[in-house]
N, C-alpha and C positions, 0 to 999 in steps of 0.2 A: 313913451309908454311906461307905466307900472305904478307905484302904490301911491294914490292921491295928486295923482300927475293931471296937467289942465286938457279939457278934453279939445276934441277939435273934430271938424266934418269928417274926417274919415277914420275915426274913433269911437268905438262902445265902451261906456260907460257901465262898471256892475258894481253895485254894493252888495257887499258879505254882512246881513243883517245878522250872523252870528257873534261878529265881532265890531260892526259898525264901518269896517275901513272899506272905502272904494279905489276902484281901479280902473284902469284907461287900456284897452289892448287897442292896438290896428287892426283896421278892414280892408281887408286886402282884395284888390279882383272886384269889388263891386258890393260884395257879400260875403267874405269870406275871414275868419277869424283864426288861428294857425289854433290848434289842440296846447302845445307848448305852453303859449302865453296866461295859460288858467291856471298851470302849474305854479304858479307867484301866489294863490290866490291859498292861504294857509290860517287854520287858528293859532299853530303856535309854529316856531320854526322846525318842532321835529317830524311834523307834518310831511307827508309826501307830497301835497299839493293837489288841487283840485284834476279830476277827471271826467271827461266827459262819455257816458253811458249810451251807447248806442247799437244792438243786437242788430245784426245783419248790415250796420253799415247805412242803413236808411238813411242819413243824413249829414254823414262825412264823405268829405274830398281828400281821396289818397294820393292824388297826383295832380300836377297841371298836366293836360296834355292839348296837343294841336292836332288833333286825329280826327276825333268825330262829334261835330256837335247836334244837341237832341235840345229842342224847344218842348217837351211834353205837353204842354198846355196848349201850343198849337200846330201841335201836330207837322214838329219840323224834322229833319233828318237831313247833315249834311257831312258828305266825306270830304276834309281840308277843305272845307267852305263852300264846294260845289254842292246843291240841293240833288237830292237822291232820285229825284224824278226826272232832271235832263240826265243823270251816269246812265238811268235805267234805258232810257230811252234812245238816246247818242251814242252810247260808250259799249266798250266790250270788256270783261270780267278782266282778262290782263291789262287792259289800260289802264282800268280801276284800282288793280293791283297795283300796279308802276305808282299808280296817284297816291294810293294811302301809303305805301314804303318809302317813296323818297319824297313825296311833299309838293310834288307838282306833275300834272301833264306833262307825257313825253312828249318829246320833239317825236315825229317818226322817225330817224334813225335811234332814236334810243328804244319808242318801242319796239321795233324789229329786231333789235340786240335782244332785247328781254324778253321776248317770245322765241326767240333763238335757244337765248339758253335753256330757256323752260322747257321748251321741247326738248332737247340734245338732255334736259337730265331725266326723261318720265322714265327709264330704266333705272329697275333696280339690281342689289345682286341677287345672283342665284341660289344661294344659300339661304336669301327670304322665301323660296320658296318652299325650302324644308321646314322653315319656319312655319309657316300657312299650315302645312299637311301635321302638324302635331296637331292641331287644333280637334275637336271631335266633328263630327258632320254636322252638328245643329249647333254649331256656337255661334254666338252675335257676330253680327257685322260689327257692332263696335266697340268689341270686347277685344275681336282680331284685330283692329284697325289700335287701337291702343297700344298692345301690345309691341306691333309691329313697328310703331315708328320709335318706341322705346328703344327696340333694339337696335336702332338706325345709328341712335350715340355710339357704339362697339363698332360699327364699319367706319365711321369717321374720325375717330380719338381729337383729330385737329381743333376737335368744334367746341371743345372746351377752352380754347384762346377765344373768349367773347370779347377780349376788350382789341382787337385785331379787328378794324373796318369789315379790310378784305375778305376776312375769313368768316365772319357774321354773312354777309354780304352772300357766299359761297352757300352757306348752309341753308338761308333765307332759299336762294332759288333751288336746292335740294328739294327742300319741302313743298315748295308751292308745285314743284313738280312732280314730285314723285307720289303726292296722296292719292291723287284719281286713280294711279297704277296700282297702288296697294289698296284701294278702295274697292277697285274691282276687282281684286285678287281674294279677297273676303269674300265676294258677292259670287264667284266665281264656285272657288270652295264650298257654298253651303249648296250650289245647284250639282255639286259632282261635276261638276264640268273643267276639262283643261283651261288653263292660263292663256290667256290672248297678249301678246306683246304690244308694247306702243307702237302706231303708225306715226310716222315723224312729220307728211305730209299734211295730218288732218289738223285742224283747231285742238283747242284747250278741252273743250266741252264735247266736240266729233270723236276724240281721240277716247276720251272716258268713254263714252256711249258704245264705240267701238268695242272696247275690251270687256265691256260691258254683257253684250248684246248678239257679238255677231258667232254663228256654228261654222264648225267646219270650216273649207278654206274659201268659203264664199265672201266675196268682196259686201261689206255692211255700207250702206249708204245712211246714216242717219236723217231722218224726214229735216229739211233747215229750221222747219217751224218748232218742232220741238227741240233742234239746238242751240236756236235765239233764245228759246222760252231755257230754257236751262242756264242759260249765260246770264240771262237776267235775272233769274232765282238767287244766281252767285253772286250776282252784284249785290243785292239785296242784303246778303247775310255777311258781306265780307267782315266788318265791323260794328259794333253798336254801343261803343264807349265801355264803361265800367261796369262789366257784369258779372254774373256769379262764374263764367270760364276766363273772361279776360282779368279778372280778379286774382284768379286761382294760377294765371301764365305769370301774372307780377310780383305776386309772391313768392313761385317757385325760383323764377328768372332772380329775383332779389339777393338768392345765396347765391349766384353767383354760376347756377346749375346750367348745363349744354341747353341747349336750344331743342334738342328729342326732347331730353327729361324733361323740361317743362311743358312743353307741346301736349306731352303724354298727359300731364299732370292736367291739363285745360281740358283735354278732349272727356278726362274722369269725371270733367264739373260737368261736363256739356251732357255726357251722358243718362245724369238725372234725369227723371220723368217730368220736374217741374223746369229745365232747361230745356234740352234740346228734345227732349220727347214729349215735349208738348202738341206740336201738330199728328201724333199716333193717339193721342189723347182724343183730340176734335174725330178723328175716323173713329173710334171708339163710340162716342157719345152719339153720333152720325145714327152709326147701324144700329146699337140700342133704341133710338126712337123707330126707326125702320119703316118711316111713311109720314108722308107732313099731315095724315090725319090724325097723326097720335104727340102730334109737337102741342095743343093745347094742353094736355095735360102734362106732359112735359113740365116747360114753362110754368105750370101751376107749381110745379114740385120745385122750380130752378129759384121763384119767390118766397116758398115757405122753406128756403133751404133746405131740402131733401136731396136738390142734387144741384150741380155746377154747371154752369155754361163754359165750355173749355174754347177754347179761338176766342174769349170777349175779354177784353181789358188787358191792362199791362201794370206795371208797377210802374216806369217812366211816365207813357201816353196816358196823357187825358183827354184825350180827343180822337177820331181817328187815325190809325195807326200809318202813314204816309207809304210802309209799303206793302200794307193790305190793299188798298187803291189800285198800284202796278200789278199786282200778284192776282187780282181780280180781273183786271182786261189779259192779261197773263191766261188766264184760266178759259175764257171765252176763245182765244185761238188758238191752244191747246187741243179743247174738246173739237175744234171743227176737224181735227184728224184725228184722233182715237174714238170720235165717237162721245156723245152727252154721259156724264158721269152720275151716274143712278142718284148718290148722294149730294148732287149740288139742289136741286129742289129744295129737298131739306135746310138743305146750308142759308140759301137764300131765303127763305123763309124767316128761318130764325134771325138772319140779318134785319130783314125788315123789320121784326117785332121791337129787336134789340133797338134800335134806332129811333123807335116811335113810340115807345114808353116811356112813361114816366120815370118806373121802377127803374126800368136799365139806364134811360139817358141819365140820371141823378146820380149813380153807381161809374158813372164814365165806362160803360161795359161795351165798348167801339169794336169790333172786328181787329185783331190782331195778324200778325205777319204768319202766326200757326193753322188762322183757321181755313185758308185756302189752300194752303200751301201743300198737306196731307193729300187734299181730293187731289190736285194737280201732280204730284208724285205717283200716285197710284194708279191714276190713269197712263203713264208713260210707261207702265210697270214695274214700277221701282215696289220692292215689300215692307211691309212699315219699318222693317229691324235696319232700313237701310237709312232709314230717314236723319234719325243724329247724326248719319255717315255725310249724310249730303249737305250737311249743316256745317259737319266738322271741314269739308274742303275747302269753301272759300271762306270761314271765318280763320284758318291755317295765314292767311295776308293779312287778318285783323289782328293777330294774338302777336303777330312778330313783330308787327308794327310796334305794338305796345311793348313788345320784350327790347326791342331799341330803343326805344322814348325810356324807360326806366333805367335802361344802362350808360346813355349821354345824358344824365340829371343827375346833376351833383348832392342834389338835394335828398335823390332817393338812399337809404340804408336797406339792410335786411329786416323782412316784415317783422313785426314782434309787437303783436297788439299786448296790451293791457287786461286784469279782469277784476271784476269783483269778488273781492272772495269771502264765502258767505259758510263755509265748512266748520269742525269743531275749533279749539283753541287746540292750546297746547294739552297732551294727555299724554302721563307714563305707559308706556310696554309693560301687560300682563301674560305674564307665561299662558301657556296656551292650559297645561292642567292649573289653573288658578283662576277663569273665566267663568262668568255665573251661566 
């Protein structure tokens, strides 16, 4: 590699038609060129060297990882290699979890160890509960839900040894346990309703619903159908590679921060309306048409850009979204116990147009993982403000994942993008009485 150097098959060749001289970098991976290597690429030596321009990231690789791989164009999804439709189908959200943290299928006795401990930690302390009660009676589920695991760094101080296996290891199943508890400690809160403690007998997903759901000291049996369908929701979002939350956990985790603070810091991205409140978006758009005889005109308006199809398209997927697919037979046994959801007609409609136009197919405008997912929450009765909440639980196994992969890579440093800087030159200080 480097200036006028002979090329060879796994080398890009670039001429600097500024100055005539060519260069040779490596391709790394298949397709891939390290940012570094442009830095050689100069008019004179006092040059800082060439940068590459890229807002939002579109098309930089900030890390290898072995987590989760996304085929966008055809519509692949797979966690550690396993395709997303046998986990959804075979598997249960802690196996899942076991899968994307340490990198393979438990044996059973290792899952039963890890749903052991996950259980044994869904209690939190008591002083989170005075925690909760500052809150005012109409605040977010995941303003409180933020906050809360913030403050989780202050009862653990240990958890700032990240470079401690054991201790990562420790705080990992902290979290993965303890969100649903504080999750419905939120949800609890904004109903005025006392605190439900975890049942240590129920599942991952019975044990939420419980704390969830159930009055008084009446024994809650959760319907199975809606605990499968919730288990498989979580599989669904546990992970989905490089996104604007899992971006935002690598970053923070880069300095070097506890495992809360950055947690925190992911669930702030996820909280966005164009992240994780994007399925509140699709219910939104739902009830403003308000009947599939006014989706014609609709759709006239979603054409001449007037308005958005919210659930259509992705910025990865080009194709159908692979767990829009599950998250639809999802929806079908759902409703056969709560009853048909006023707004799927609608949904399914706009499905079909989406699918069969020209307009939309051209546009790649496919059913996303948001646009079912809203109507199936709502029908369990979940309220929209919960929706990020329910997002942020089992992506909690995806963010830690990636918070480990960036602390064993030798290769990662602390983030520190680059910019263009485009503001004045240099200007003298004028007294402020000397100002025109």
């Amino acid at each position: 590699m480097g200036e006028n150097g002979v090329g060879g098959p796994n080398t890009l060749s670039i001429r600097d038609n500024r100055t005539g001289r060519e260069y040779e970098v490596d391709i790394l991976d298949g397709d891939v060129i390290r940012a570094m290597d442009l830095r050689q690429i100069k008019v004179d030596e006092s040059d800082f060297g060439m940068m590459a321009y890229d807002p939002a990231y579109t098309n930089t690789a900030s890390t290898r990882s072995t987590i989760t791989y996304i085929d966008g164009g055809k519509g692949i999804l797979r966690y550690r290699g396993y395709p997303i439709e046998q986990l959804a189908e075979r598997s249960s959200f802690l196996e899942v979890a076991y899968l994307i943290l340490k990198g393979e299928l438990p044996k059973q006795g290792e899952l039963d160890q890890f749903v052991h401990d996950v259980t044994f930690h869904t209690y939190v302390h008591e002083n989170m509960t005075k925690l909760m009660e500052g809150f005012r009676y109409d605040a977010h589920a995941m303003g409180m839900l933020i906050s809360s695991v913030s403050a989780l760094s202050t009862f653990y101080p240990e958890a700032k040894e990240i470079h401690d296996a054991g201790v990562r290891w420790e705080q990992i199943v902290r979290l993965v346990a303890k969100m649903p508890t504080l999750s419905a400690y939120a949800f609890r809160h904004h109903r005025g309703l006392p605190y439900v403690y975890p049942e240590n007998e129920l599942s991952y997903t019975a044990n939420f619903l419980n704390m969830l759901f159930r009055i008084g000291t009446r024994e809650y049996k959760p319907n199975p159908v809606l605990e499968r369908a919730l288990d498989v929701l979580f599989i669904l979002h546990a992970d989905h590679e490089q996104n604007c939350s899992t971006t935002a956990m690598r970053v923070i985790g880069s300095s070097h921060a506890d495992p809360y603070s950055a947690l925190s810091g992911a669930m702030a991205a996820l909280y966005g309306p164009l992240h994780g409140g994007a399925n509140e978006a699709v219910l939104r758009m739902l009830r403003r048409i308000g009947s599939v005889d006014n989706i014609p005109d609709f759709m006239k308006k979603v054409r001449s850009q007037e308005e958005r199809l919210m659930g259509f398209g992705h910025r990865v997927y080009k194709a159908y979204d692979p767990r829009a697919s599950i998250i639809k037979r999802t929806a079908d046994e759902v409703f056969e116990v709560t009853g048909r959801n006023p707004l799927l007609d609608i949904a399914l409609e706009l499905e079909k147009i989406a699918l069969n136009e020209d307009y939309f197919v051209q546009r790649n405008l496919y059913p996303n993982v948001d646009f079912y997912s809203g109507i199936i929450y709502q029908a369990m009765g979940f309220p929209v403000e919960m929706f990020p909440v329910l997002f942020a639980i089992p992506r909690t196994v995806g963010w830690l994942a990636q918070w480990q992969e960036l602390l064993e890579d030798s290769e990662q440093k602390i983030a520190r993008p680059r910019q263009v800087y485009l503001g004045s030159g240099e200007r003298n200080f004028v007294s402020v009485e000397d100002r025109g």
